[in-house]
C-alpha positions in Angstrom: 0.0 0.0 0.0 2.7 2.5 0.7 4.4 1.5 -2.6 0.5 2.6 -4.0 0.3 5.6 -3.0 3.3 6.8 -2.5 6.5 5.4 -4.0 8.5 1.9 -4.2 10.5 0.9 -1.5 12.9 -1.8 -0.3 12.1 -1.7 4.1 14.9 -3.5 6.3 14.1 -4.4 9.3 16.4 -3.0 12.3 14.4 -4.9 15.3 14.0 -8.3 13.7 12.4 -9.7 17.1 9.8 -7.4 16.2 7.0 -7.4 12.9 6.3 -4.6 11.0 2.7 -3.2 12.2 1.6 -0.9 9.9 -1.7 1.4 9.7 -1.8 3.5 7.3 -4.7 5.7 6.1 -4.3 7.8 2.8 -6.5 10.4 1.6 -5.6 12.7 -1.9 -6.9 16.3 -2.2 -6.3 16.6 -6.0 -2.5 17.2 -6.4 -1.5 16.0 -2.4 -1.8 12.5 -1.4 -1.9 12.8 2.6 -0.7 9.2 4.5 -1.2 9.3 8.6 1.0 6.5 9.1 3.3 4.6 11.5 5.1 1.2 11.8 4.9 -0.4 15.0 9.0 -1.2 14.6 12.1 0.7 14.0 13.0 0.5 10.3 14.7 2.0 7.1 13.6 2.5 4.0 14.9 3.1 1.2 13.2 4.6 -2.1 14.4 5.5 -5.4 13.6 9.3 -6.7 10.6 10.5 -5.4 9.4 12.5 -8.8 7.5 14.8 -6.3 7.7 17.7 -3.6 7.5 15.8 -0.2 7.1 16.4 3.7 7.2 14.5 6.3 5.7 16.0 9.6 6.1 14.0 12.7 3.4 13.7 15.1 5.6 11.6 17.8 9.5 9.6 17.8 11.7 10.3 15.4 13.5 10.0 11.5 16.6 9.8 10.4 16.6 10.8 6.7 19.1 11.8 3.9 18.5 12.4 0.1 21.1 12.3 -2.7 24.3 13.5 -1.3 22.9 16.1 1.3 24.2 15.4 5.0 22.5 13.1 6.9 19.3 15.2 8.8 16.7 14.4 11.8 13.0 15.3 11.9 11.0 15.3 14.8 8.1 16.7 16.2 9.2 20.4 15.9 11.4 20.0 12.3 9.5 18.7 9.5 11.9 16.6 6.7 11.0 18.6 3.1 12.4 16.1 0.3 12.6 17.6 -3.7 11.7 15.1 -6.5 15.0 14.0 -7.3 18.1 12.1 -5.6 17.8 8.9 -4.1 16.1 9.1 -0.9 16.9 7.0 2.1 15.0 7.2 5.8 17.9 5.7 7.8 15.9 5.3 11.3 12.4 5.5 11.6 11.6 4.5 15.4 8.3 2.7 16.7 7.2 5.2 18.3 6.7 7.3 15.0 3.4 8.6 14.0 3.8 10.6 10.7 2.2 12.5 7.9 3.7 12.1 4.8 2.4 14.9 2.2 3.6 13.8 -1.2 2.7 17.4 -3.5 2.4 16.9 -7.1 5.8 18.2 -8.6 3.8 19.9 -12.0 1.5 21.1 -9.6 3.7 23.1 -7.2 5.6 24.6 -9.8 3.0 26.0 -12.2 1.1 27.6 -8.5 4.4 29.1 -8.2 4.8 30.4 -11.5 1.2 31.7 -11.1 2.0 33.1 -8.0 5.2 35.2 -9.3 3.4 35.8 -12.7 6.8 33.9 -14.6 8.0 30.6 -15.3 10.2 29.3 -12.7 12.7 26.9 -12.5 12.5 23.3 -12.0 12.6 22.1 -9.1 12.0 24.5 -6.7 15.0 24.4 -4.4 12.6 24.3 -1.4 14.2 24.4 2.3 15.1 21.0 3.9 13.9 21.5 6.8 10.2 23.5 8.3 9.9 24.5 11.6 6.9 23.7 13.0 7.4 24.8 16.1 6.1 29.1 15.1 5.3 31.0 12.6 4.2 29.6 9.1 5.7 26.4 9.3 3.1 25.5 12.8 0.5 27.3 10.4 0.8 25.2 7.5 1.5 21.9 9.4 -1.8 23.0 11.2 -3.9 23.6 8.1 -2.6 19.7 7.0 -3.8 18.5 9.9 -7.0 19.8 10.5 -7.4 18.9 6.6 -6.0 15.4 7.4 -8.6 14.6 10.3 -11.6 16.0 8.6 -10.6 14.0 5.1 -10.0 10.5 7.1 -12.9 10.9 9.2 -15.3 8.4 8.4 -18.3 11.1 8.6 -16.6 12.7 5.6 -15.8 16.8 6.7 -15.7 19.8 4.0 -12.3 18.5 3.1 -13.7 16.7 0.3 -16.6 18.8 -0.4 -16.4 19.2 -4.4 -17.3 23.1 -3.6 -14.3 23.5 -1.5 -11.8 21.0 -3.2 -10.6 23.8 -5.4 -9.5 26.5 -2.7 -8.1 23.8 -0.3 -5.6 22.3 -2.6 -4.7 25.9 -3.4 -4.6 26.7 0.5 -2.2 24.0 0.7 0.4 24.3 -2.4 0.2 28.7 -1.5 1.1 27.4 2.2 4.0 25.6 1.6 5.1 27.8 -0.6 5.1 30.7 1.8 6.2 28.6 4.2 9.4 27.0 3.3 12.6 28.6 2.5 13.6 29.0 -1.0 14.9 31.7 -3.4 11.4 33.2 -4.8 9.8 33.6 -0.9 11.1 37.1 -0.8 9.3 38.2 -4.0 6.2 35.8 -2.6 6.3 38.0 1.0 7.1 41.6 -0.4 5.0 44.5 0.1 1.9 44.6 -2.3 2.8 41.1 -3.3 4.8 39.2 -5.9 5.9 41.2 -8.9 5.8 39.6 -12.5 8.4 39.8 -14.6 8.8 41.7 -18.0 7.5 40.4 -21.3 11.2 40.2 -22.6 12.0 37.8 -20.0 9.3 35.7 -20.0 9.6 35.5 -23.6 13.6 34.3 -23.1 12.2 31.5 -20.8 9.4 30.7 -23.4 11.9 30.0 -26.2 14.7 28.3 -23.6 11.7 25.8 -22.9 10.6 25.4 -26.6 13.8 24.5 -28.4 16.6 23.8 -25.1 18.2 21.1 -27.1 19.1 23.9 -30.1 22.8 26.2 -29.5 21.3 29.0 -28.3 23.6 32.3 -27.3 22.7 34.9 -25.4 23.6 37.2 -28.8 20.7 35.0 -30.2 18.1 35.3 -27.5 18.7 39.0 -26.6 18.2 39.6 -30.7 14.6 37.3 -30.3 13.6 39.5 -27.3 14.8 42.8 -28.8 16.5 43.9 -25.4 20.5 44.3 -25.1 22.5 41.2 -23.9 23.4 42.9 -20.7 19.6 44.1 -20.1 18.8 40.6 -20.7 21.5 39.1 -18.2 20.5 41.9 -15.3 16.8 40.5 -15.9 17.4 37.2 -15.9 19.2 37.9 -12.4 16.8 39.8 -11.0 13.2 38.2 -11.9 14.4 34.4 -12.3 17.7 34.6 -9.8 20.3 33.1 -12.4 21.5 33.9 -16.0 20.3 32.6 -18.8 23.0 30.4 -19.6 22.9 28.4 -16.2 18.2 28.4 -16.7 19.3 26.5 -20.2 21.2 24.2 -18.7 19.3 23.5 -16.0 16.4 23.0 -18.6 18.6 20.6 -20.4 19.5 18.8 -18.0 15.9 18.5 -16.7 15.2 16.9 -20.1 18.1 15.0 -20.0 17.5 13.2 -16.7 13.3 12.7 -17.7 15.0 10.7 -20.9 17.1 8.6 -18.9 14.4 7.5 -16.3 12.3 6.6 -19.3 14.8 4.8 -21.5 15.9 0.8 -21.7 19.3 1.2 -20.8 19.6 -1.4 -23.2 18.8 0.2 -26.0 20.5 3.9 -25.1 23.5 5.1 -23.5 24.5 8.0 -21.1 26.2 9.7 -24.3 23.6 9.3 -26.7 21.3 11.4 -23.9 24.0 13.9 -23.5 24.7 15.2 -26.9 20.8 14.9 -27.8 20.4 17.6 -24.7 23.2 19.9 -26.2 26.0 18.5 -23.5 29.2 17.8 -25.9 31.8 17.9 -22.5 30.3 14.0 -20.4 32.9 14.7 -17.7 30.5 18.2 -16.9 27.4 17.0 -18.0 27.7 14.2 -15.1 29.1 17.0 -12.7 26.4 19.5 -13.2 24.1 16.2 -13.2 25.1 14.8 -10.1 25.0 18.2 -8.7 21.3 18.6 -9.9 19.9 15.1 -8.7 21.9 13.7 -6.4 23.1 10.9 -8.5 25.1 10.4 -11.4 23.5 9.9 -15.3 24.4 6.5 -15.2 22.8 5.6 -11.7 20.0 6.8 -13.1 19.6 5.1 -16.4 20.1 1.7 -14.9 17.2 2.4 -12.5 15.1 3.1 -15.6 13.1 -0.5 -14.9 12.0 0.9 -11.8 13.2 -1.0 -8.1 11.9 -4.0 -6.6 8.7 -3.8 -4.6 8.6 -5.3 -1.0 5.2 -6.3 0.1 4.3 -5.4 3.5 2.4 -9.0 4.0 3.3 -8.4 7.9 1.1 -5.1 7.8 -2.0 -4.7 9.3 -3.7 -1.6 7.2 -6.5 0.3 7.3 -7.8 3.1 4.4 -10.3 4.8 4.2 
C-alpha cells in the first residue's frame, strides 16, 4: 500500500524480534496525497527518486533521513523533513514510536502555482528548504492547516475537506502554504509589500523559447536579438526576476530533459552519451558534474534504475484506508 500511494520501497528491518505493524490511512486532495502513518517497529527504508515535492511531519518519535548526497538530517516533532523530487532518498531510522504524515505534493502542480503566483516561469525544481519548523510561525500554520485537513478527510463522517465546492480553494490553501512557508529563493518576491511582482514580457519570452527548443545552441547574442533587449539588459533580468543567467536556466532546462530521458529509456537500448549530446552537452565529464550536482546521483545511476526498483510487500502489515 505504501508502494501505492506513494512510492516503491525496499524496508529493512532494524528490530528483527519485532514485525512490521503498519496502519496506514491515505487520503488525496487533488494534487496532495496525505498518509497518517506509522510502523509499529524501528526500520529504514529506502526509495528510489521520489518524482514529487514531499514532507514529512512527525506527530511523535523520530526520523533519520538523507536524500542524494545532502548530509544526513533528523525530523521530529518540531522539524519537518522537506524532500525535492530528485536524488535517491533514504529514511535511515524511523523509530516505533513514529506517527507521521507524509504529504507527497504533485511536482507539476507546485511549480505551475508558483509560476502563477510570481506571474513567470520558474525553475525546475523549486529548491525548497530541507527543513520546516513547525514549532512558530508559518511552518506551525501550515502543518496545522494539514492536519486539520488530514482529520476532517479520514474521518469516516466525511468533513468539507472533500466537499467538491471547497476541493478547489483547499488544494490551493495547501500548495500557496508551503510555498510561503518553506525557505527557498522566490519567498522574498512571494512575502514583499503589495505582493509578488511579474516579470517583464522580454523575460518571460527568453524563458518561453529556452523551454521550446533547449536542445538547439542557443547564445545569449541569439536570444537577446529574439527579445529585442541588449544582452546585458537581458542578463540583469534574468538575475533579477528568475535569480540566475540565462545560460545556467538552459542548462538546468537541459539537463531536466536529460535526466526525464534517462528515467524513461531501456538502458539497453540507449546510453548515457547518446542522452547527453541529444540535450546539447558535448563535454560527459560536466554533464555528469552539473548532473550529479542537480539530482543527487550520477546519469548512469539513473539510467540503470530506468526499470524501476523491486517492490517489497508489506504481508506483515496490518492496514487500514479509508
Amino acid at each position: 500500500m505504501l508502494a501505492r500511494h506513494f512510492y516503491s520501497n525496499f524496508i529493512d528491518m532494524l528490530e528483527p524480534s519485532r514485525s512490521l505493524d503498519t496502519e496506514l490511512r491515505v487520503t488525496q486532495i487533488g494534487p496532495v496525497t496525505i498518509g497518517d502513518m506509522r510502523f509499529g517497529t524501528d526500520l529504514k527504508l529506502r526509495l528510489s527518486e521520489l518524482g514529487a515535492y514531499h514532507v514529512d511531519v512527525l506527530l511523535s518519535g523520530r526520523l533519520d533521513w538523507q536524500q542524494g548526497r545532502d548530509e544526513p538530517r533528523v525530523a521530529t516533532a518540531t522539524s519537518a523533513a522537506v524532500f525535492q523530487p530528485a536524488g535517491d532518498t533514504v529514511l535511515h531510522r524511523l523509530t516505533g514510536d513514529c506517527r507521521l504524515l507524509a504529504v507527497k505534493i504533485d511536482r507539476e502542480a507546485l511549480e505551475t502555482q508558483l509560476a502563477r503566483m510570481l506571474d513567470t516561469p520558474v525553475g525546475s525544481p523549486i529548491p525548497l528548504g530541507r527543513r520546516l519548523d513547525l514549532s512558530q510561525g508559518p511552518g506551525r500554520t501550515w502543518t496545522n492547516m494539514v492536519r486539520v485537513f488530514a482529520a476532517d478527510a479520514l474521518d469516516e463522517n466525511r468533513g468539507l475537506a472533500q466537499n467538491p465546492l471547497l476541493a478547489e480553494p483547499v488544494q490551493e490553501m495547501l500548495l500557496r502554504g508551503l510555498l510561503l512557508a518553506s525557505d527557498h529563493p522566490y519567498r522574498d518576491r512571494l512575502t514583499t509589500t503589495g505582493g509578488p511582482y511579474p516579470a517583464p514580457r522580454a523575460i518571460r519570452q527568453a524563458i518561453d523559447v529556452l523551454h521550446s527548443q533547449p536542445e538547439q545552441p542557443i547564445t545569449i547574442a541569439k536570444l537577446a536579438d529574439i527579445t529585442r533587449v541588449s544582452e546585458r539588459s537581458l542578463q540583469a533580468g534574468f538575475q533579477r526576476y528568475v535569480g540566475i543567467s540565462p545560460t545556467a536556466y538552459l542548462r538546468q532546462v537541459r539537463l531536466d530533459r536529460a535526466h526525464e530521458e534517462l528515467r524513461q529509456a531501456d538502458p539497453d537500448q540507449v546510453t548515457v552519451v547518446d542522452v547527453a549530446h541529444r540535450w546539447g552537452f558535448r563535454h560527459l565529464g560536466r554533464f555528469a558534474g552539473a548532473y550529479r550536482a542537480r539530482f543527487g546521483v550520477s546519469p548512469s545511476q539513473t539510467l540503470n534504475a530506468a526499470t524501476g526498483p523491486r517492490v517489497i510487500p508489506e504481508r506483515t502489515a496490518t492496514t487500514t484506508m479509508t
